[in-house]
C-alpha positions as CSV (number, residue, x, y, z in Angstrom):
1,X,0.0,0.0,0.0
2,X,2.4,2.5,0.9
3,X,4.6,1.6,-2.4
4,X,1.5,2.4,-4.2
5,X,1.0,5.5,-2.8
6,X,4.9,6.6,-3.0
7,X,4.7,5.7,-6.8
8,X,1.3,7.7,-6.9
9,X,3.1,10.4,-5.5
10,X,6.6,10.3,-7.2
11,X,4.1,10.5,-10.5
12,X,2.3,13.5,-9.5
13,X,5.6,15.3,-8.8
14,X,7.0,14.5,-12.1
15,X,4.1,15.4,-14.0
16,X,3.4,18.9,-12.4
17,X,5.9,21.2,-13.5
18,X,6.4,24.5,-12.0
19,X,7.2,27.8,-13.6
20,X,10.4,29.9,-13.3
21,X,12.3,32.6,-15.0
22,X,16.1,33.6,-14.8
23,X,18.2,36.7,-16.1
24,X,21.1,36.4,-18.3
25,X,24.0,38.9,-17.6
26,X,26.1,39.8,-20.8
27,X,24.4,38.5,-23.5
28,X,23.6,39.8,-27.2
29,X,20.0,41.8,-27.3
30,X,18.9,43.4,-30.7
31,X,17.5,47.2,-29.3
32,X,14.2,48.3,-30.8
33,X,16.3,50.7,-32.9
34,X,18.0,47.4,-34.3
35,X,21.3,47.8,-32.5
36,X,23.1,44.8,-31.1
37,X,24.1,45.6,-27.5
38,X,25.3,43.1,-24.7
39,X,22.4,43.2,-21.9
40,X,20.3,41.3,-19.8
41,X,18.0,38.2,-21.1
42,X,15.2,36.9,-19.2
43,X,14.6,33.3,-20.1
44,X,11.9,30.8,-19.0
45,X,11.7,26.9,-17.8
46,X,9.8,24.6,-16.2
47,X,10.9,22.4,-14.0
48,X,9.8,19.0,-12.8
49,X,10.8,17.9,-9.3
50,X,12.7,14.5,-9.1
51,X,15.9,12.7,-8.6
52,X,19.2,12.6,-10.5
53,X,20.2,12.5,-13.3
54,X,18.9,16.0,-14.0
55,X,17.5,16.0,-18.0
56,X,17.4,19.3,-19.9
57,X,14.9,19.3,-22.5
58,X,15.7,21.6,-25.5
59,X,12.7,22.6,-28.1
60,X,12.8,23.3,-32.0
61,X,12.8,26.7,-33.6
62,X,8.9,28.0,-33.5
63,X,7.8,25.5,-30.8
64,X,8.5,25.7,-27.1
65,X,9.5,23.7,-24.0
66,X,5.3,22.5,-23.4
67,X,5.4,20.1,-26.9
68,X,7.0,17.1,-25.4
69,X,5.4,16.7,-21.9
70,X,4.0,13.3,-23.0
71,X,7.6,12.1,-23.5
72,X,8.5,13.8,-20.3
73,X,6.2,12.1,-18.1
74,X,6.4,8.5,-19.8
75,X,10.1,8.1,-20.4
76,X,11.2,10.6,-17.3
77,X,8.4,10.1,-14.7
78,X,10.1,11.1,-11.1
79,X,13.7,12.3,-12.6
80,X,14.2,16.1,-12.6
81,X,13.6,17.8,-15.8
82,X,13.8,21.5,-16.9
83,X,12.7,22.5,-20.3
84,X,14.2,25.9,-21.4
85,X,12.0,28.5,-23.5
86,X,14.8,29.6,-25.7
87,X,14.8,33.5,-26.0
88,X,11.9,34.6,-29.0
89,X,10.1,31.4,-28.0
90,X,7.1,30.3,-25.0
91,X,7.5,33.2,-22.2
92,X,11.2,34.2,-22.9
93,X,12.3,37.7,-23.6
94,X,11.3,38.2,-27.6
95,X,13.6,41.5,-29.4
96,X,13.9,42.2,-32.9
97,X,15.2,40.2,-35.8
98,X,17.9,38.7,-35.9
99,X,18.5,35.3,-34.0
100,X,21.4,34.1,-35.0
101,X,21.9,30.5,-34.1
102,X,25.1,30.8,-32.2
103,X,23.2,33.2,-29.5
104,X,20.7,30.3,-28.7
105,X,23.6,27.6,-27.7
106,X,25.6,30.4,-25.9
107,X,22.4,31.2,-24.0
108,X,21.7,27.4,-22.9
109,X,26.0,27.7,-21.6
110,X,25.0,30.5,-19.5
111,X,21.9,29.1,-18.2
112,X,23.4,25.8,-17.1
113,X,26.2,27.6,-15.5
114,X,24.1,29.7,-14.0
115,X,22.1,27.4,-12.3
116,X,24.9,24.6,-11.8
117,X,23.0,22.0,-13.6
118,X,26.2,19.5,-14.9
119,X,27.3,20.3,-10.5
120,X,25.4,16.5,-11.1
121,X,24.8,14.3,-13.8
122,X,23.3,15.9,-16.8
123,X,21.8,14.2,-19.5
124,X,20.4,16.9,-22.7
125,X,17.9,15.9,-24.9
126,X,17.4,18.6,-27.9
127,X,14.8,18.5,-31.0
128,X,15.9,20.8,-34.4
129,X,17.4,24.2,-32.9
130,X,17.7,22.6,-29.6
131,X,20.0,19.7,-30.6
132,X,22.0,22.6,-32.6
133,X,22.4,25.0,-29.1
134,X,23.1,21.4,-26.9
135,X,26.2,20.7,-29.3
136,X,27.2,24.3,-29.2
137,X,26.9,24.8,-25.5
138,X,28.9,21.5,-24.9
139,X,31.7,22.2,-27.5
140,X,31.6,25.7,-25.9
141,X,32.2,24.8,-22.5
142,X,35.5,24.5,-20.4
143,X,34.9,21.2,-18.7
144,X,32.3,18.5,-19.7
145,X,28.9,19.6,-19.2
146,X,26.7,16.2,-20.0
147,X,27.4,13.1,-19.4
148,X,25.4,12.2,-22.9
149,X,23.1,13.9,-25.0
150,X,20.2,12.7,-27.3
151,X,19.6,15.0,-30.6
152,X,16.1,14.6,-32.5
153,X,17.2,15.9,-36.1
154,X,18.9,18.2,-34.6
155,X,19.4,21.7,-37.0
156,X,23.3,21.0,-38.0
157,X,23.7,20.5,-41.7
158,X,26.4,19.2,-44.2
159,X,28.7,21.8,-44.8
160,X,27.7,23.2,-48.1
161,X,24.4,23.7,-46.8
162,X,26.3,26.3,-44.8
163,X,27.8,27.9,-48.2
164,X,24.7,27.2,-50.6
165,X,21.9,28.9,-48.3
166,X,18.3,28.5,-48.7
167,X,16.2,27.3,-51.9
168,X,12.6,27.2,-52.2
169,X,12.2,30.5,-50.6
170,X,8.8,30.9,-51.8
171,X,7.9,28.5,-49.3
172,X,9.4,30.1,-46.3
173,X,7.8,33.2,-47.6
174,X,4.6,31.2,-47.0
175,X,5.4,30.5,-43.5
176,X,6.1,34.3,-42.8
177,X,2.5,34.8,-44.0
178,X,0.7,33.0,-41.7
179,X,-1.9,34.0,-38.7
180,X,0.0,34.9,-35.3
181,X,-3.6,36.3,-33.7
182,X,-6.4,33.5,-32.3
183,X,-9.3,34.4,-30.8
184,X,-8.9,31.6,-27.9
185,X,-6.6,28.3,-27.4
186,X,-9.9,26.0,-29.2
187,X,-10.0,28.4,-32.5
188,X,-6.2,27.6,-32.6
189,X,-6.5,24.5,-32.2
190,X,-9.1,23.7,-34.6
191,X,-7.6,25.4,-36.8
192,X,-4.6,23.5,-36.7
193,X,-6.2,20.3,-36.4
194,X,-6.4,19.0,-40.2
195,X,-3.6,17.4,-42.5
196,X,-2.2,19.6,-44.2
197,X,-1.4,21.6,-40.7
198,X,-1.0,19.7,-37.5
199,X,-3.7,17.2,-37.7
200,X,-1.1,14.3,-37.6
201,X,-0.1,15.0,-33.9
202,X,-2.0,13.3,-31.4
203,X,-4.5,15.0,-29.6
204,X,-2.6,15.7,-26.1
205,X,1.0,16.8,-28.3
206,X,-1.6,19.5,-30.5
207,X,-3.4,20.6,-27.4
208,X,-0.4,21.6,-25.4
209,X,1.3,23.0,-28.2
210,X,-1.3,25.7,-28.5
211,X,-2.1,26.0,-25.1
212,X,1.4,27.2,-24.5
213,X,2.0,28.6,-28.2
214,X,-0.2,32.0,-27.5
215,X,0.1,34.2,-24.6
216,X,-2.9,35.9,-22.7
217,X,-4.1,37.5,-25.5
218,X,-4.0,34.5,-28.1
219,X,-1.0,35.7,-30.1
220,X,1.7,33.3,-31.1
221,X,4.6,33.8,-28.6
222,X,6.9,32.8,-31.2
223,X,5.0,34.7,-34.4
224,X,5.6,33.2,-38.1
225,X,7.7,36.2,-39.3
226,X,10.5,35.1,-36.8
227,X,9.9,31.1,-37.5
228,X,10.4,31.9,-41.0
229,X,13.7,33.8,-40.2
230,X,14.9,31.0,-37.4
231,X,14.8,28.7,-40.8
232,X,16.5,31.1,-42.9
233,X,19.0,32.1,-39.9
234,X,19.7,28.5,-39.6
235,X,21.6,27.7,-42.8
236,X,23.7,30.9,-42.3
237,X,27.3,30.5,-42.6
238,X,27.3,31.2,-39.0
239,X,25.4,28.1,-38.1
240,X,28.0,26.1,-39.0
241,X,29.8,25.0,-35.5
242,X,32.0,22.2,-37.1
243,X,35.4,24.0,-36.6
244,X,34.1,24.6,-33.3
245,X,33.3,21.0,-32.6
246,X,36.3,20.0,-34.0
247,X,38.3,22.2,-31.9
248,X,36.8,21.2,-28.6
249,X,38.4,19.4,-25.6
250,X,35.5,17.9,-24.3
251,X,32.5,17.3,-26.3
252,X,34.3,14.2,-27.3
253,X,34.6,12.4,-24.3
254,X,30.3,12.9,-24.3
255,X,28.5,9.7,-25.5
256,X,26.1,11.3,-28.4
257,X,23.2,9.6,-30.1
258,X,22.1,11.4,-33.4
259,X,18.6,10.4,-34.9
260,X,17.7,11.2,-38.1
261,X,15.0,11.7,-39.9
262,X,14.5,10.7,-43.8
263,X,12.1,13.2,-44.5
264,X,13.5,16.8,-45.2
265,X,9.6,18.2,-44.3
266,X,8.0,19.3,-41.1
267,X,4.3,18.3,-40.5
268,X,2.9,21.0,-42.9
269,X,5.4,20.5,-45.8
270,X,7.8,23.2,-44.6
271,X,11.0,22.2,-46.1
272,X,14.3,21.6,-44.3
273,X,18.0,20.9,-44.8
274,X,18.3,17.5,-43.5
275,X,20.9,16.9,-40.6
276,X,24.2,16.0,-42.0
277,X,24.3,12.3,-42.5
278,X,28.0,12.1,-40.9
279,X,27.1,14.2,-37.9
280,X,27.5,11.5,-35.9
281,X,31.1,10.9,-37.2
282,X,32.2,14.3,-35.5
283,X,32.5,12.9,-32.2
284,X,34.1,10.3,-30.7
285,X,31.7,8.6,-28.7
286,X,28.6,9.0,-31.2
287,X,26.3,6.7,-32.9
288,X,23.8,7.6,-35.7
289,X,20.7,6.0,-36.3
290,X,17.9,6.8,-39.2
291,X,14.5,7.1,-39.2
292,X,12.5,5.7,-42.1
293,X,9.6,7.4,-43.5
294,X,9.8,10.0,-40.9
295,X,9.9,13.8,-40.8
296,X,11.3,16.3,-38.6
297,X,8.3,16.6,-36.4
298,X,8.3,13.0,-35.6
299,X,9.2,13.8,-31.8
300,X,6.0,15.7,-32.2
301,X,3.8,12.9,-34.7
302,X,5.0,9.9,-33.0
303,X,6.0,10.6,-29.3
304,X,6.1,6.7,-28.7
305,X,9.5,6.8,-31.1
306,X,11.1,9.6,-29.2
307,X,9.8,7.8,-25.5
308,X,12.0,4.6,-26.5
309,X,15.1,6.6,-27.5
310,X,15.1,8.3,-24.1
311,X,14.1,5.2,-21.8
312,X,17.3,3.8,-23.8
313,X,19.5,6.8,-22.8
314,X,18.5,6.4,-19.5
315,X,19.5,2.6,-18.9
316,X,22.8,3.7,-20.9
317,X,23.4,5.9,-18.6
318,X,22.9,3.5,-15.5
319,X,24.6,0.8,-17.1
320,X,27.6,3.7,-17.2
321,X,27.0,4.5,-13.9
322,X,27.0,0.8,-12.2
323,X,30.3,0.2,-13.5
324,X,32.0,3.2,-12.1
């Protein structure tokens, strides 16, 4: 009886996630005027409670740290978990355009060290932009920050992506022209509910990505004019982190699985670069695997894919742990 009730209650804990926000000393902040100054950035998370490892969750560009609680409370159901709102994105400080990729991973440094997340185990899981500012932050940092890491098509292309920018802009042009104003969380979501939008996603994934998409007065936190720029930011010549991968003294000794999708398309036909094919090659203790028939939103489509890789991270990472 009371092991029921203990499980009961480690469940609850995990599930309910409470809200925070942290300031950023020192970093990048495009003024209204369009200057670039260095200044303070207010970032959000949530955070459920639990017991080591600690897992940071890290969202795609245009969605936010709310899309994979179903993964979060069947694969990581009493660990503690924070999922970061990157800056532009959920209830983080938004500024003008740009966002240059680099800024996201040197935010998630900053936030980690700032709240001594790696003073334990730390395991990062990151979807699109998120794998892309995981690799960054951990190539970026002066001592080994995770003790393994888990990127979901993460947004780090072959290198003459890098020098051959975006095609197909008509399509991003597209996305830039789409509605940021809802008149309530069930318009948006009705709205998005249908092929050739979101209507793929199960129910629960949809619901809490438009709960937490809008803010109190049904705009898009993250509006379409700067998802369309996060996908033209992110084939930049900037974006491209290899040298800095290559040049790092620790990333290497981090155990990183990179999953793949086939598909070059997000749920709605958005086209993407797809993630470099020998990504996996670039660090010493990684392992590729590909998805077949599968798109970048898969973590989002089919959470039960995304649920198996991290239970599997997680016994890796005891299995690591028992033979110490």
């Amino acid at each position: 009886m009371l092991f029921t009730i203990g499980r009961i209650f480690r469940r609850m804990m995990s599930s309910t996630p409470t809200s925070h926000f942290i300031t950023l000393s020192n970093r990048p902040i495009v003024q209204e005027n369009g200057e670039i100054s260095q200044g303070r950035l207010k970032l959000h998370y949530w955070e459920w409670k639990g017991h080591q490892p600690t897992i940071l969750v890290c969202h795609g560009a245009a969605l936010h740290s709310r899309c994979y609680d179903r993964i979060i409370n069947e694969a990581l159901s009493g660990f503690h978990v924070i999922s970061l709102d990157f800056r532009g994105h959920g209830q983080s400080q938004k500024h003008p355009l740009p966002y240059p990729f680099p800024w996201f991973g040197g935010d998630l440094l900053q936030f980690i060290e700032m709240l001594d997340l790696s003073k334990n185990d730390l395991l990062g899981i990151g979807h699109s932009l998120g794998g892309h500012a995981l690799i960054l932050a951990a190539a970026l940092a002066p001592r080994q920050l995770f003790r393994s890491l888990l990127l979901l098509d993460p947004g780090i292309y072959s290198s003459y992506i890098y020098e051959v920018g975006v095609k197909n802009i008509e399509k991003f042009v597209r996305l830039a022209q789409q509605k940021n104003q809802w008149l309530s969380v069930e318009d948006m979501i009705s709205k998005m509910d249908k092929p050739e939008r979101l209507g793929y996603w199960p129910k629960d994934v949809l619901r809490n990505y438009c709960t937490y998409a809008i803010d109190e007065n049904f705009k898009l936190q993250c509006t379409s004019e700067r998802a369309w720029h996060l996908y033209l930011t992110s084939v930049q010549s900037d974006s491209n982190i290899y040298q800095t991968i290559k040049d790092s003294k620790f990333i290497h000794n981090i155990p990183i699985h990179v999953v793949r999708a086939s598909k070059s398309v997000t749920t709605n036909n958005i086209p993407i670069p797809p993630t470099a094919i020998d990504l996996a090659t670039w660090f010493k203790k990684g392992r590729d695997t590909q998805l077949n028939e599968r798109n970048h939103s898969f973590p989002m489509e089919q959470p039960e894919i995304m649920i198996n890789f991290v239970k599997e991270m997680i016994e890796e990472y005891k299995n690591l742990r028992s033979h110490l």
